[in-house]
N, C-alpha and C positions, 0 to 999 in steps of 0.2 A: 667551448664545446659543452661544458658541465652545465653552464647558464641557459642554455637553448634546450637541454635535455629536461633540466629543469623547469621550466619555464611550459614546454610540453606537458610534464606530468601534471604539472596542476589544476592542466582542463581536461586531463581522463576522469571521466565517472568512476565510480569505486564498482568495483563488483558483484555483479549480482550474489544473492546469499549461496544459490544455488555452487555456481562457480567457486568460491570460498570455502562450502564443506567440501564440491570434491577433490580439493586443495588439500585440505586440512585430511579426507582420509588417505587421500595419494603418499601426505609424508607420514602419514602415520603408517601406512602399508612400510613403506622405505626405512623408517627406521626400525618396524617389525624385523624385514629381511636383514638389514646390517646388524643386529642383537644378537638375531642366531648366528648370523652366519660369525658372528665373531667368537660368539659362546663352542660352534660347532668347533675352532681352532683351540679351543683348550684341551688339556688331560681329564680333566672332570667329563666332559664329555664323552671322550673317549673311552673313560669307565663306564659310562651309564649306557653308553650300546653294547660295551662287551657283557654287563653283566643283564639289562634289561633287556636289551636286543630292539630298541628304539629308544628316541631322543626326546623324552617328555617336556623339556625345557618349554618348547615351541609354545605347548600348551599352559605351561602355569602363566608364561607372558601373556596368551591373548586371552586369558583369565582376568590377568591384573587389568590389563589394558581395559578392559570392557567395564571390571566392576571399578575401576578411577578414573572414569569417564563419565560414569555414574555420580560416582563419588563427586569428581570435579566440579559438574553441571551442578550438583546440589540440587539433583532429584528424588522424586519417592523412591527407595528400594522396592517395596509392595506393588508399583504398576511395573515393574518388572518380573515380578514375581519371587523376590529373596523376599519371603517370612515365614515366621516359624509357628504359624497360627496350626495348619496341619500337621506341624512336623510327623504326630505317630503314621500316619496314612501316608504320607509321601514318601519314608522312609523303608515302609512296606513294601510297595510299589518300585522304591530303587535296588530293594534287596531281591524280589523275586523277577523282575522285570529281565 
């Protein structure tokens, strides 16, 4: 059985790129959700609603996630837009904003 299975896959085409990123964000979404939601079963969590009255975790993860995907890819930071060429004006702009 294993031999014919095998034997199958080796005349599948590999996957379009397309197909393979939306893979690749699909588990990245899945392991998103099982993070929190495992983070959400701790007591630390449970501090951070009673005293903040929301669960910021969520947010420093799709933080990391975004800028070590960045990071990972071994892209520009700059065509993203992290640099600190304006910092004085941008910081203007987040203070009054």
């Amino acid at each position: 059985m294993f031999d014919s299975l095998a034997a199958h896959l080796k005349h599948l085409e590999p996957l379009p790129v397309k197909v393979k990123g939306f893979g690749l964000v699909l588990a990245i979404f899945i392991g998103f959700l099982f993070i929190t939601w495992a983070f959400d079963t701790t007591s630390l969590a449970a501090t951070q609603r009673q005293n903040l009255h929301w669960n910021y975790f969520s947010h420093v993860v799709m933080i990391v996630v975004g800028i070590g995907a960045i990071a990972i890819g071994k892209k520009d930071f700059t065509s993203y837009g992290f640099t600190l060429e304006k910092w004085h004006s941008d910081f203007r702009v987040a203070l009054y904003a």
